[in-house]
HTML snippet that shows the backbone in 3Dmol.js (N, CA, C, O; Angstrom):
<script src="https://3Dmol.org/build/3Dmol-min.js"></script>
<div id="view" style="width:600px;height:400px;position:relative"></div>
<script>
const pdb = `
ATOM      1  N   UNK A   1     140.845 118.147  79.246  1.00  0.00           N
ATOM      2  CA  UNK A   1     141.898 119.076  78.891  1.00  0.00           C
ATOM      3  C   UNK A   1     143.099 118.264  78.413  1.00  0.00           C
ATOM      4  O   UNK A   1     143.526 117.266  78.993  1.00  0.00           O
ATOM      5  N   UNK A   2     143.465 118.653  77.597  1.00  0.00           N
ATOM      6  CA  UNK A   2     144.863 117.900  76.926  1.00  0.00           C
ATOM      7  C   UNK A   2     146.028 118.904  76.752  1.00  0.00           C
ATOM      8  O   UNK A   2     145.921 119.927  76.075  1.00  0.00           O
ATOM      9  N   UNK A   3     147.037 118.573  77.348  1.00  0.00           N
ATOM     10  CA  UNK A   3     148.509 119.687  77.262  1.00  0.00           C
ATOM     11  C   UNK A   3     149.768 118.888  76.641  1.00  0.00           C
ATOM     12  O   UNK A   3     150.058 117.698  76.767  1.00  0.00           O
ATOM     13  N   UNK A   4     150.326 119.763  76.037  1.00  0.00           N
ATOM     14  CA  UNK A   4     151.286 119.306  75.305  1.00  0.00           C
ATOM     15  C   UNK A   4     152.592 119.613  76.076  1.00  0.00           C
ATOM     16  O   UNK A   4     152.667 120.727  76.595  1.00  0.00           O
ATOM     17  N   UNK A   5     153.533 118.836  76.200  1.00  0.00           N
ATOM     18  CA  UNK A   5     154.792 119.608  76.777  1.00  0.00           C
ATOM     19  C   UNK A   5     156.051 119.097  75.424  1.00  0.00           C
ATOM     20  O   UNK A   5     155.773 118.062  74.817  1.00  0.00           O
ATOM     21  N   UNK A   6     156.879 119.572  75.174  1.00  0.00           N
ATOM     22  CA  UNK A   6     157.869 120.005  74.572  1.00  0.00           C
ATOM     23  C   UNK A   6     159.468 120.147  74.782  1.00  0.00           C
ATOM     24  O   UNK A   6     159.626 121.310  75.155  1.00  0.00           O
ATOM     25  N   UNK A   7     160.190 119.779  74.744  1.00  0.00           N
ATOM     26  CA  UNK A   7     161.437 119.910  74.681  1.00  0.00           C
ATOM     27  C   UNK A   7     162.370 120.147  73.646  1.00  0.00           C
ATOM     28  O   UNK A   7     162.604 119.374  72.718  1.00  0.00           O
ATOM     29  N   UNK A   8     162.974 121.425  73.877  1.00  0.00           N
ATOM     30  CA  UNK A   8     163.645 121.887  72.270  1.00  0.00           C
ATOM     31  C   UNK A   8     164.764 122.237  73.054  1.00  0.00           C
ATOM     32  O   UNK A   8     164.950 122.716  74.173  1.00  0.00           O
ATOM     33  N   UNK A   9     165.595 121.761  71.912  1.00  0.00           N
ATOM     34  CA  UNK A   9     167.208 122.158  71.490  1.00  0.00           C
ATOM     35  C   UNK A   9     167.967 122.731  70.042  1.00  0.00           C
ATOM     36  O   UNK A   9     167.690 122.498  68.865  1.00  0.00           O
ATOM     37  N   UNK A  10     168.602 123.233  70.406  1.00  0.00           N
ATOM     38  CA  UNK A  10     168.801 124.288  68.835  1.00  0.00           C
ATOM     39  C   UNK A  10     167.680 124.198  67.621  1.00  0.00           C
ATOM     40  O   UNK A  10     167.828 123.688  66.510  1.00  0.00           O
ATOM     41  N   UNK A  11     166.284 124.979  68.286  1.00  0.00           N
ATOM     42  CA  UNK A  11     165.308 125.079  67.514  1.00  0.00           C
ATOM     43  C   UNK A  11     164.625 123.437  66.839  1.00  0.00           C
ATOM     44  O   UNK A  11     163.643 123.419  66.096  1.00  0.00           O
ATOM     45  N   UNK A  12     165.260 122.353  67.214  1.00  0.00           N
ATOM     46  CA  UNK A  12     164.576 121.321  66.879  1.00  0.00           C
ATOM     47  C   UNK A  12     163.828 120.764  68.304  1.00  0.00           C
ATOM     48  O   UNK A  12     164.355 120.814  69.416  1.00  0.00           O
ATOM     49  N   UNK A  13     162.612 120.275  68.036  1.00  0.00           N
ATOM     50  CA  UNK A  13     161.775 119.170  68.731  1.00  0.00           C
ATOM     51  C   UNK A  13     162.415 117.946  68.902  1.00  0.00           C
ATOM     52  O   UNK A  13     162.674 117.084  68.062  1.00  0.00           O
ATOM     53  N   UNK A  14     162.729 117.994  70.589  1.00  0.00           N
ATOM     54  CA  UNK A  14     163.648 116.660  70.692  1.00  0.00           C
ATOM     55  C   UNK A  14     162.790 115.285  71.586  1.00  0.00           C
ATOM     56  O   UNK A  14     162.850 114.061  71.469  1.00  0.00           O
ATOM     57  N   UNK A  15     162.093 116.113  72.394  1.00  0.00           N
ATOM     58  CA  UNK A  15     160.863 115.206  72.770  1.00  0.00           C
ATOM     59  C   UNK A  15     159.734 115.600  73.338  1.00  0.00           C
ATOM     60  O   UNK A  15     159.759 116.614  74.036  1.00  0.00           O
ATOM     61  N   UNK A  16     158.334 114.764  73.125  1.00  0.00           N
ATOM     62  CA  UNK A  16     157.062 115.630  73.150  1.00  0.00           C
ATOM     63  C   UNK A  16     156.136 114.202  73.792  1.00  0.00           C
ATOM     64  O   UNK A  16     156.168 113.014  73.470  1.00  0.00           O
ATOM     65  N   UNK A  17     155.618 114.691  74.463  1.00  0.00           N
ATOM     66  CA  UNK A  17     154.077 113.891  74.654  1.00  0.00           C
ATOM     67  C   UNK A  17     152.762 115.109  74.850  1.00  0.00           C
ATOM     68  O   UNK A  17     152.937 116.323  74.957  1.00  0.00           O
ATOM     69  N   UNK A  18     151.717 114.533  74.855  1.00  0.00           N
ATOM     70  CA  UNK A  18     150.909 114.824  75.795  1.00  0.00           C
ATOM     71  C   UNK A  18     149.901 114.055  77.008  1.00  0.00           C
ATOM     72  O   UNK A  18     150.088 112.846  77.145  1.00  0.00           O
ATOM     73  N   UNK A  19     148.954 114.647  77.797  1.00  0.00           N
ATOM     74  CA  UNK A  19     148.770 114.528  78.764  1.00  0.00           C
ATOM     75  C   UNK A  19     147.246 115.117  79.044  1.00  0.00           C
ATOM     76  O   UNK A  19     146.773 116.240  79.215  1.00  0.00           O
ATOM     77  N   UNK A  20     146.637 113.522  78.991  1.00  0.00           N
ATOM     78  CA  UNK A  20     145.005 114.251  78.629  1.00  0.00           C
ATOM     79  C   UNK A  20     144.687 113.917  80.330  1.00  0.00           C
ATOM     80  O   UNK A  20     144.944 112.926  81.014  1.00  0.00           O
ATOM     81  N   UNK A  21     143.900 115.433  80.705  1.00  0.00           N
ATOM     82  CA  UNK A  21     143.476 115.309  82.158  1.00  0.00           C
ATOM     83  C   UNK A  21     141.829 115.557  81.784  1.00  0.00           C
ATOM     84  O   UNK A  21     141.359 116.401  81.021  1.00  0.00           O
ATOM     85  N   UNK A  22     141.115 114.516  82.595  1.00  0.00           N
ATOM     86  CA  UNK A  22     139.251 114.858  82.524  1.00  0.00           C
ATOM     87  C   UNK A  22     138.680 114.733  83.606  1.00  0.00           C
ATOM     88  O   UNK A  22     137.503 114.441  83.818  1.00  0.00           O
ATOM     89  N   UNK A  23     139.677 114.997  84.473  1.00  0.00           N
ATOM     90  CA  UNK A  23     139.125 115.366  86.184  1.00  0.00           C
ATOM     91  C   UNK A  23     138.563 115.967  85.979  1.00  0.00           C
ATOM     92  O   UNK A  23     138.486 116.436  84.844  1.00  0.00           O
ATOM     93  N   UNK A  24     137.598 116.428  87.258  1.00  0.00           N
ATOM     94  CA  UNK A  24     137.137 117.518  88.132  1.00  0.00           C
ATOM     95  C   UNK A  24     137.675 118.700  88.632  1.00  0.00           C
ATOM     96  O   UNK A  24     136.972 119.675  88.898  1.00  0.00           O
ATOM     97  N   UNK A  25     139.439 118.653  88.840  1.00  0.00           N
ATOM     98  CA  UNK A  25     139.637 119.523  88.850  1.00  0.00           C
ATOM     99  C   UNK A  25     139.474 120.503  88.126  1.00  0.00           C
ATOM    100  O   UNK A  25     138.911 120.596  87.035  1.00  0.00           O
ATOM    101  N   UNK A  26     140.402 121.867  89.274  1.00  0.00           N
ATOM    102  CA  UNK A  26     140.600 123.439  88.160  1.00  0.00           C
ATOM    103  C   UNK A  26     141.200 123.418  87.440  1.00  0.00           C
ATOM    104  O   UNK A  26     141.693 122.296  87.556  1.00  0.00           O
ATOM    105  N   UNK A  27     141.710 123.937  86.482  1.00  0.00           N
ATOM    106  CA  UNK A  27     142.196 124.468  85.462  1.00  0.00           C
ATOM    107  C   UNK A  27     143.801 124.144  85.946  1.00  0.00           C
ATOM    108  O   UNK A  27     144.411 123.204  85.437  1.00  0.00           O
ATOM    109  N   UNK A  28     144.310 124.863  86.795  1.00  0.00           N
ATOM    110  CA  UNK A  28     145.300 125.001  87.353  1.00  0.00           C
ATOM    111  C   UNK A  28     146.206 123.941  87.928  1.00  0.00           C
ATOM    112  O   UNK A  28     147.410 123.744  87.763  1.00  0.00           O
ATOM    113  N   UNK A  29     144.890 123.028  88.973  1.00  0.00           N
ATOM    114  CA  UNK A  29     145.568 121.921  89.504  1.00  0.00           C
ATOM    115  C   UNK A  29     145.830 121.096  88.367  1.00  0.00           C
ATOM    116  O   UNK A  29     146.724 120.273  88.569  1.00  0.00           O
ATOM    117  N   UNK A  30     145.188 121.070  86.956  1.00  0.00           N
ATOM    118  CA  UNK A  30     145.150 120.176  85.815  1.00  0.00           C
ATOM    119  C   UNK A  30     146.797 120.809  85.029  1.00  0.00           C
ATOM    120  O   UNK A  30     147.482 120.042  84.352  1.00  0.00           O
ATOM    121  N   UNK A  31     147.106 121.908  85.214  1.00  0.00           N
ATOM    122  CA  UNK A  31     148.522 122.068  84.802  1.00  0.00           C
ATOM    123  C   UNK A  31     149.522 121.524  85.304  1.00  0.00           C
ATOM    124  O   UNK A  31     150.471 120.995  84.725  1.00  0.00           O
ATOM    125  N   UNK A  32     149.294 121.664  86.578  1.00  0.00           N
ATOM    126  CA  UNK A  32     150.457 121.624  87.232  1.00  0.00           C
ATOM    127  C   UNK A  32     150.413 119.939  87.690  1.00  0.00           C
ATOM    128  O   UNK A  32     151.268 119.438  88.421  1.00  0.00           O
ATOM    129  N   UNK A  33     149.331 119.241  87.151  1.00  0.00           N
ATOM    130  CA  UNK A  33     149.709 118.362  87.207  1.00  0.00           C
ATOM    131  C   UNK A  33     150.296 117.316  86.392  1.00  0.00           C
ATOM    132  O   UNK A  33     150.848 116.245  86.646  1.00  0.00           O
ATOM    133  N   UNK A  34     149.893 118.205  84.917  1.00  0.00           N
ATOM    134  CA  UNK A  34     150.362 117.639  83.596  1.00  0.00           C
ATOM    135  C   UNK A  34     152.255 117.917  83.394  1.00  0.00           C
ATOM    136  O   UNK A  34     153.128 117.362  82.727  1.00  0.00           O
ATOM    137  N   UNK A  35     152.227 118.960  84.280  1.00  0.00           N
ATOM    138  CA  UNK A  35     153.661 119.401  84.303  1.00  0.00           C
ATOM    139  C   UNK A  35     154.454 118.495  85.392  1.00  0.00           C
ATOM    140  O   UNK A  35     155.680 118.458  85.288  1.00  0.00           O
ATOM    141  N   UNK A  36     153.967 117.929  86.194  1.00  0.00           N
ATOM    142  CA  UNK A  36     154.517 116.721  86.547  1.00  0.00           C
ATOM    143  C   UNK A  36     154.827 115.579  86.016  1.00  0.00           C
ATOM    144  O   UNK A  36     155.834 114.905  86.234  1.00  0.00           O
ATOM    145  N   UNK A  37     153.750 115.312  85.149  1.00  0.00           N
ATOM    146  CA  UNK A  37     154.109 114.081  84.292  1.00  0.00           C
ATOM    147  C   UNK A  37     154.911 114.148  83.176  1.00  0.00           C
ATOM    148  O   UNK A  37     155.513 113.192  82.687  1.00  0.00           O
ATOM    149  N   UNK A  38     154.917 115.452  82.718  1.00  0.00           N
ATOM    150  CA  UNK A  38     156.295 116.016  81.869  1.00  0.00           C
ATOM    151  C   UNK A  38     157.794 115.892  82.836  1.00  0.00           C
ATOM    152  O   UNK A  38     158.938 115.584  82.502  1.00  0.00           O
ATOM    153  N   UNK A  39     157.415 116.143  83.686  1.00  0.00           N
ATOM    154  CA  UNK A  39     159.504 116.092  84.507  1.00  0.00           C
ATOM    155  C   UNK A  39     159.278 114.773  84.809  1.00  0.00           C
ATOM    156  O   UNK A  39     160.414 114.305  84.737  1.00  0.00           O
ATOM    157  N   UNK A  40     158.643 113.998  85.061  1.00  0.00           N
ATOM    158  CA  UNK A  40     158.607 112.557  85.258  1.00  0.00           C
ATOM    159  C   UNK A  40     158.942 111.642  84.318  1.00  0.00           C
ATOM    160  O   UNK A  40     159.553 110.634  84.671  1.00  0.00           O
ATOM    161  N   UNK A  41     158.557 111.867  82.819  1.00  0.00           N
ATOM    162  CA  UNK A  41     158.326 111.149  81.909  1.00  0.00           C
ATOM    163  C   UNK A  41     160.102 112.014  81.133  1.00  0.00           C
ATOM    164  O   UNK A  41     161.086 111.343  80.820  1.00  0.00           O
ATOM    165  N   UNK A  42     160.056 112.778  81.074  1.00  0.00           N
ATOM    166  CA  UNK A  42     161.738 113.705  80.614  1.00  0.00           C
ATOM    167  C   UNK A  42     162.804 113.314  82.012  1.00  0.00           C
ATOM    168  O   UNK A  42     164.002 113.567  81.888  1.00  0.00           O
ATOM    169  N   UNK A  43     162.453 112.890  82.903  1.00  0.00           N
ATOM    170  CA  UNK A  43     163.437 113.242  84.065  1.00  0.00           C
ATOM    171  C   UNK A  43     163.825 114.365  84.432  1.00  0.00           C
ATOM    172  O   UNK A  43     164.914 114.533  84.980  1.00  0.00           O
ATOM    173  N   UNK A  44     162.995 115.297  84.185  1.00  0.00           N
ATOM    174  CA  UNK A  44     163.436 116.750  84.616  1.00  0.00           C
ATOM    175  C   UNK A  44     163.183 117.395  85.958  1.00  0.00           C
ATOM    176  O   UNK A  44     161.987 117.615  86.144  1.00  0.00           O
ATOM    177  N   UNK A  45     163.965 117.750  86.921  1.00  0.00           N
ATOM    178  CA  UNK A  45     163.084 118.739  87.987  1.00  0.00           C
ATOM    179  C   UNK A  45     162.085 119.580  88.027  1.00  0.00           C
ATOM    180  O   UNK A  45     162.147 120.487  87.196  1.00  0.00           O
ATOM    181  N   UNK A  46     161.354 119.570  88.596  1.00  0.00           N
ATOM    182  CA  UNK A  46     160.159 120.459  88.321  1.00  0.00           C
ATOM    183  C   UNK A  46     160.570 122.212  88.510  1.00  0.00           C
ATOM    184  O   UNK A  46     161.115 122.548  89.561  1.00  0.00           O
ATOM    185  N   UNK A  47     160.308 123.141  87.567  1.00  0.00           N
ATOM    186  CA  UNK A  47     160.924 124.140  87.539  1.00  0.00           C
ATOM    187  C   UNK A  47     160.048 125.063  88.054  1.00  0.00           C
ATOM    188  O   UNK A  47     158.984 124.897  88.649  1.00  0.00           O
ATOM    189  N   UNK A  48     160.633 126.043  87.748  1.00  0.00           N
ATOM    190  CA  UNK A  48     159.858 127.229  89.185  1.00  0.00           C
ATOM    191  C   UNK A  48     159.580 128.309  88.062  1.00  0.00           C
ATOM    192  O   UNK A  48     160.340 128.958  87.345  1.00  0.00           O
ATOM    193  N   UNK A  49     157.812 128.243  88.215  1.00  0.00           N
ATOM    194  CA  UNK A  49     157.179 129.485  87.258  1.00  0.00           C
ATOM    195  C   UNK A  49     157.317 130.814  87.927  1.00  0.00           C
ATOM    196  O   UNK A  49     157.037 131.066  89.099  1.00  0.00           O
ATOM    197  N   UNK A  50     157.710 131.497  87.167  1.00  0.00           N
ATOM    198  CA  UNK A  50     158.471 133.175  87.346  1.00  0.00           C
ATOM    199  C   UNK A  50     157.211 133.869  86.756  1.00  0.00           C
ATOM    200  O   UNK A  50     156.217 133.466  86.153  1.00  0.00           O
ATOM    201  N   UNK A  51     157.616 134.954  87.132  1.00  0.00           N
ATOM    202  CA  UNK A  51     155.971 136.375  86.814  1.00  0.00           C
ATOM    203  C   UNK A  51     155.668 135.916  85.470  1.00  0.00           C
ATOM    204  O   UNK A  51     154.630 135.343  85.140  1.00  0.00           O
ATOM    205  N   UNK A  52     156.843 136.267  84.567  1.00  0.00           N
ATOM    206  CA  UNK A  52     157.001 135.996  83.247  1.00  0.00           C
ATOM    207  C   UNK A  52     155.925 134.667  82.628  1.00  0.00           C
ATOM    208  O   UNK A  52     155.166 134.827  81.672  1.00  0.00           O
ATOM    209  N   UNK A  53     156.066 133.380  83.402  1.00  0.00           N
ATOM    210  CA  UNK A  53     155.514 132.519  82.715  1.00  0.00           C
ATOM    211  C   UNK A  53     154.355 132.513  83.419  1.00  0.00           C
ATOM    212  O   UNK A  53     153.541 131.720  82.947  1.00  0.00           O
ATOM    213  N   UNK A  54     153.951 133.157  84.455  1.00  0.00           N
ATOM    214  CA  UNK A  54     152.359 133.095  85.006  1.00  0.00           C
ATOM    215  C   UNK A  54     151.806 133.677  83.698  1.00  0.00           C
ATOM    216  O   UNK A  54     150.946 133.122  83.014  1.00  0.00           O
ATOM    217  N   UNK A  55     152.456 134.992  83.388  1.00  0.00           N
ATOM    218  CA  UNK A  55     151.962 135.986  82.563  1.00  0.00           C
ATOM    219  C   UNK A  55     151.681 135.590  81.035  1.00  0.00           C
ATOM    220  O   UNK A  55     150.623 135.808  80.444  1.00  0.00           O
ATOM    221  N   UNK A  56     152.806 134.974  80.509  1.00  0.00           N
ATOM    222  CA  UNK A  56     152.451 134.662  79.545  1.00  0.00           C
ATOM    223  C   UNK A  56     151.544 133.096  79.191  1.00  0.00           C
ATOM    224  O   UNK A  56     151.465 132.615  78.061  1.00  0.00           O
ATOM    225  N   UNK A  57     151.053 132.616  80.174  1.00  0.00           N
ATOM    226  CA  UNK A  57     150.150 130.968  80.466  1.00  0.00           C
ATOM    227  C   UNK A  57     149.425 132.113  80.438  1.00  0.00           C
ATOM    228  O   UNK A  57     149.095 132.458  79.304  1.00  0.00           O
ATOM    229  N   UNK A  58     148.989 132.980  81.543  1.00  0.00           N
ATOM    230  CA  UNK A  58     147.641 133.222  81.019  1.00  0.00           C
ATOM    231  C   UNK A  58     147.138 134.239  79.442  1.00  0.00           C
ATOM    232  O   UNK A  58     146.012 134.319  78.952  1.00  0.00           O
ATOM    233  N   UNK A  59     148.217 134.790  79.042  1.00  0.00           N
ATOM    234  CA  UNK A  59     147.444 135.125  77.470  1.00  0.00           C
ATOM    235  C   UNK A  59     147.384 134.345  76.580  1.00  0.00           C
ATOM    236  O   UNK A  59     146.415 134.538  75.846  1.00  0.00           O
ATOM    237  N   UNK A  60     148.302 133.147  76.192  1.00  0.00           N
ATOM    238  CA  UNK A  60     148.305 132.380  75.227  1.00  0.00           C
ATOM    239  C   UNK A  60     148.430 130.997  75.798  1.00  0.00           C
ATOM    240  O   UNK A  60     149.087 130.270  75.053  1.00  0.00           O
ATOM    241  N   UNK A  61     147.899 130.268  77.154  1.00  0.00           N
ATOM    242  CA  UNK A  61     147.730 128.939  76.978  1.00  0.00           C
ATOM    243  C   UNK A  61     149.207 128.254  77.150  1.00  0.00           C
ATOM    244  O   UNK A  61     149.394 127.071  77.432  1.00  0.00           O
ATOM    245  N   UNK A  62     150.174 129.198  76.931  1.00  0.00           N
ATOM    246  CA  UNK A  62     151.623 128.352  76.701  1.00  0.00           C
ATOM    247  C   UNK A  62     152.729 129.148  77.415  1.00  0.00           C
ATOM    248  O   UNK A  62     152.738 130.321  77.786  1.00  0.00           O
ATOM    249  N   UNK A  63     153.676 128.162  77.504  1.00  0.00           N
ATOM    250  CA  UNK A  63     155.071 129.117  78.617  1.00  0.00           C
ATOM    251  C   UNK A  63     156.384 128.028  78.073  1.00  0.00           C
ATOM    252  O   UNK A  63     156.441 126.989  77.416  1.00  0.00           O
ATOM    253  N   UNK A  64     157.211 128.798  78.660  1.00  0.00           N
ATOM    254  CA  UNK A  64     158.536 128.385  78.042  1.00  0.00           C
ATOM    255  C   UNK A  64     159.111 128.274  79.269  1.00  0.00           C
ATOM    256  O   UNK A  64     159.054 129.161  80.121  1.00  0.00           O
ATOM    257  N   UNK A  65     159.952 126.683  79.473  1.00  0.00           N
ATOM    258  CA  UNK A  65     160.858 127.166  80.867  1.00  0.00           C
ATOM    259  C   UNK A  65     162.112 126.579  79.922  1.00  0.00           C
ATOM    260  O   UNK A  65     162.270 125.638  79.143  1.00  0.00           O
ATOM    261  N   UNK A  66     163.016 127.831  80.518  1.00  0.00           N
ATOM    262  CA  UNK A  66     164.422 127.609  80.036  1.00  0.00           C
ATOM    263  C   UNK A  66     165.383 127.406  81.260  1.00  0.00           C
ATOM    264  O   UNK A  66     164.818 126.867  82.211  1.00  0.00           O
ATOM    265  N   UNK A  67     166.604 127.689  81.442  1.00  0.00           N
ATOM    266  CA  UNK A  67     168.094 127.300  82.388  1.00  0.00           C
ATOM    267  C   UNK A  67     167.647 128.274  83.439  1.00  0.00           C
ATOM    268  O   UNK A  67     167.884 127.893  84.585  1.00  0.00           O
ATOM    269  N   UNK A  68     167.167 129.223  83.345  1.00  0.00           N
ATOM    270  CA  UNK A  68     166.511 129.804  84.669  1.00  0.00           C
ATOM    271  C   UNK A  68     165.371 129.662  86.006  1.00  0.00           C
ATOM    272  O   UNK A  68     165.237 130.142  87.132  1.00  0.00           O
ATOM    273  N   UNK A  69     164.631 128.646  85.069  1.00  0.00           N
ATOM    274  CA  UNK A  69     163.422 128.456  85.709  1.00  0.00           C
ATOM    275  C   UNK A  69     164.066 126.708  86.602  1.00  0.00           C
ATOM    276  O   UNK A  69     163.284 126.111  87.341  1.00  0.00           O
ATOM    277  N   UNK A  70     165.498 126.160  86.349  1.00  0.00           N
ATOM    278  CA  UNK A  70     165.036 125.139  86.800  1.00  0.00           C
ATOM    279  C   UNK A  70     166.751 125.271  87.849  1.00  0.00           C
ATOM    280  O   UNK A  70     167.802 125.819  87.517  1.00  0.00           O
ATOM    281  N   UNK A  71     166.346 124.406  89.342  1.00  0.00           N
ATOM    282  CA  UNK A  71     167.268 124.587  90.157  1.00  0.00           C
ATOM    283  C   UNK A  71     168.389 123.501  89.262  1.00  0.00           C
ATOM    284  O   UNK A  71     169.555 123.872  89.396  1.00  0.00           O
ATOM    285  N   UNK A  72     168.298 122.820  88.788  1.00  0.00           N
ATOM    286  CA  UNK A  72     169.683 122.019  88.354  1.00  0.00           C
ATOM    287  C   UNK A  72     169.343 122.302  87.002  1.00  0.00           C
ATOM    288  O   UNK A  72     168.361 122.826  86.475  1.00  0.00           O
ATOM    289  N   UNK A  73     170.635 121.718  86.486  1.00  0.00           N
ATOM    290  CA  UNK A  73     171.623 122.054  84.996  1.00  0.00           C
ATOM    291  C   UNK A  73     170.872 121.576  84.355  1.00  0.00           C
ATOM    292  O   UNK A  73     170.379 120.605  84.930  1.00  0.00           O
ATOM    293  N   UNK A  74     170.242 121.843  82.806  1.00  0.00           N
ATOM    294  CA  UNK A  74     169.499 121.283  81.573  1.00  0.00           C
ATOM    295  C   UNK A  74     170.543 121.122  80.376  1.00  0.00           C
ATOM    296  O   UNK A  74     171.301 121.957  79.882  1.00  0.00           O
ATOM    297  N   UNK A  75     170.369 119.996  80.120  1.00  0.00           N
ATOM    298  CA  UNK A  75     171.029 119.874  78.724  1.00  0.00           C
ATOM    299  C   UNK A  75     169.782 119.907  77.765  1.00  0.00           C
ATOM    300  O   UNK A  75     169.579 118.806  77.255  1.00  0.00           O
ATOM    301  N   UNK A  76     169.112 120.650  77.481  1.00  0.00           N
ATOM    302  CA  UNK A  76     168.169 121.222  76.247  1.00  0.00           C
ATOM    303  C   UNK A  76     168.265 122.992  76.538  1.00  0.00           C
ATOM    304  O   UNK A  76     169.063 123.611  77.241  1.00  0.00           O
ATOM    305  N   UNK A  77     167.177 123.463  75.738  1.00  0.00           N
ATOM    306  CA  UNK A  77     167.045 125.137  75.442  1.00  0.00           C
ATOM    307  C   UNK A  77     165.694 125.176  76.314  1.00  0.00           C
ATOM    308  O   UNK A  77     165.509 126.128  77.072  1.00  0.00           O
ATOM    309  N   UNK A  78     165.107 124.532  76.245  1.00  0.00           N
ATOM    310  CA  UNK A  78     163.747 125.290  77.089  1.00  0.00           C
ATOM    311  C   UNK A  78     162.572 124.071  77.030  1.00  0.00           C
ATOM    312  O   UNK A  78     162.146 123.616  75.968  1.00  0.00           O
ATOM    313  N   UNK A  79     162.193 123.692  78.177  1.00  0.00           N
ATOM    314  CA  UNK A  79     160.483 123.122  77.790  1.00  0.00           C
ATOM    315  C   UNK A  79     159.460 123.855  77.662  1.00  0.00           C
ATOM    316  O   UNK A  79     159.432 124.785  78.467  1.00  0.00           O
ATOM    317  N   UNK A  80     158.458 123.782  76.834  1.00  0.00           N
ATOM    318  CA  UNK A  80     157.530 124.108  76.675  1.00  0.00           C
ATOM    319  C   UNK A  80     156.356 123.584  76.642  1.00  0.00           C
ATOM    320  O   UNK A  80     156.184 122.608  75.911  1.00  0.00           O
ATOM    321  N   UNK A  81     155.241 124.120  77.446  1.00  0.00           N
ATOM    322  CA  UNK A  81     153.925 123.616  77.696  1.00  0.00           C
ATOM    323  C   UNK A  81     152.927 124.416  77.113  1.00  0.00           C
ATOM    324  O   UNK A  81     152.984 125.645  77.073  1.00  0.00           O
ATOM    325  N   UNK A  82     151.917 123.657  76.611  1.00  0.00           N
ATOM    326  CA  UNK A  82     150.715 124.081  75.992  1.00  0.00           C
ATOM    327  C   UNK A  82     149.232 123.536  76.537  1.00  0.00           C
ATOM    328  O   UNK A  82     148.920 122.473  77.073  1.00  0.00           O
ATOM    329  N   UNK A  83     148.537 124.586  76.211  1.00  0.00           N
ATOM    330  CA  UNK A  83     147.444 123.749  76.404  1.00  0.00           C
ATOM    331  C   UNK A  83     146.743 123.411  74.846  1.00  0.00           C
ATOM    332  O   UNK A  83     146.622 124.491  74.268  1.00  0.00           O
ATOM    333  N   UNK A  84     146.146 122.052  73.811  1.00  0.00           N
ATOM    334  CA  UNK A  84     145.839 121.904  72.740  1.00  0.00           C
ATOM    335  C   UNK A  84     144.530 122.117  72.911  1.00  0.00           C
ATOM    336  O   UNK A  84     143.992 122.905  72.133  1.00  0.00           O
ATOM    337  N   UNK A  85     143.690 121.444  74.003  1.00  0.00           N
ATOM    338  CA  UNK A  85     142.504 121.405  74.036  1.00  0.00           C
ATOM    339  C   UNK A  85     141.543 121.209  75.620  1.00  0.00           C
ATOM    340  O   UNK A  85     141.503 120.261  76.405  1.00  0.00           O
ATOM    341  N   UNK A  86     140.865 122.511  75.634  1.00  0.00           N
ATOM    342  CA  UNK A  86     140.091 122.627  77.219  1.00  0.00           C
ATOM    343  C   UNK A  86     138.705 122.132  77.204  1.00  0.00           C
ATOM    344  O   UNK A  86     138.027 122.175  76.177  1.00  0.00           O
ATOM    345  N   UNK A  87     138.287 121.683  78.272  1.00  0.00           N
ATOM    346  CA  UNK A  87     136.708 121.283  78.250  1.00  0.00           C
ATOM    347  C   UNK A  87     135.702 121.992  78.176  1.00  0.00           C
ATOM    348  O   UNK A  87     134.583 121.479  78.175  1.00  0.00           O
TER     349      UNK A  87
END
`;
const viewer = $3Dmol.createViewer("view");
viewer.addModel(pdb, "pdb");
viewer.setStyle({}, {cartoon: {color: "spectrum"}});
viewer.zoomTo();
viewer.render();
</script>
């Protein structure tokens, strides 16, 4: 599985990696662990998924966390995670 994470500010791409996982794990533990290596690799706190972004990860693969989802202050508009490619 390979996920993309994202960081945008006034509609531009300010920084991006991804994050190829080929564990054994689920699906899930493979997010949330790629989303670690995104606040690790950005320095970001790890933010807190709301109904909203359960909901929208599961129809389209992707979620947006913006100034709400995270307990301290962001100087960007929102990260965003994807998934590019599943096993």
């Amino acid at each position: 599985m390979r996920i993309w994470g994202k960081v945008w500010t006034a509609n531009r791409l300010v920084r991006d990696m991804t994050v190829e996982d080929k564990s054994g794990d689920t699906r899930t533990h493979k997010i949330f662990h790629a989303l670690d290596e995104f606040c690790r690799a950005f320095d970001l706190s790890r933010p807190i998924w709301l109904d909203s972004n359960i909901a929208e990860f599961k129809r389209h693969s992707k979620t947006r966390f913006g100034r709400d989802n995270f307990i301290d202050s962001i100087d960007f508009d929102y990260l965003e995670i994807q998934v590019i490619e599943e096993d």
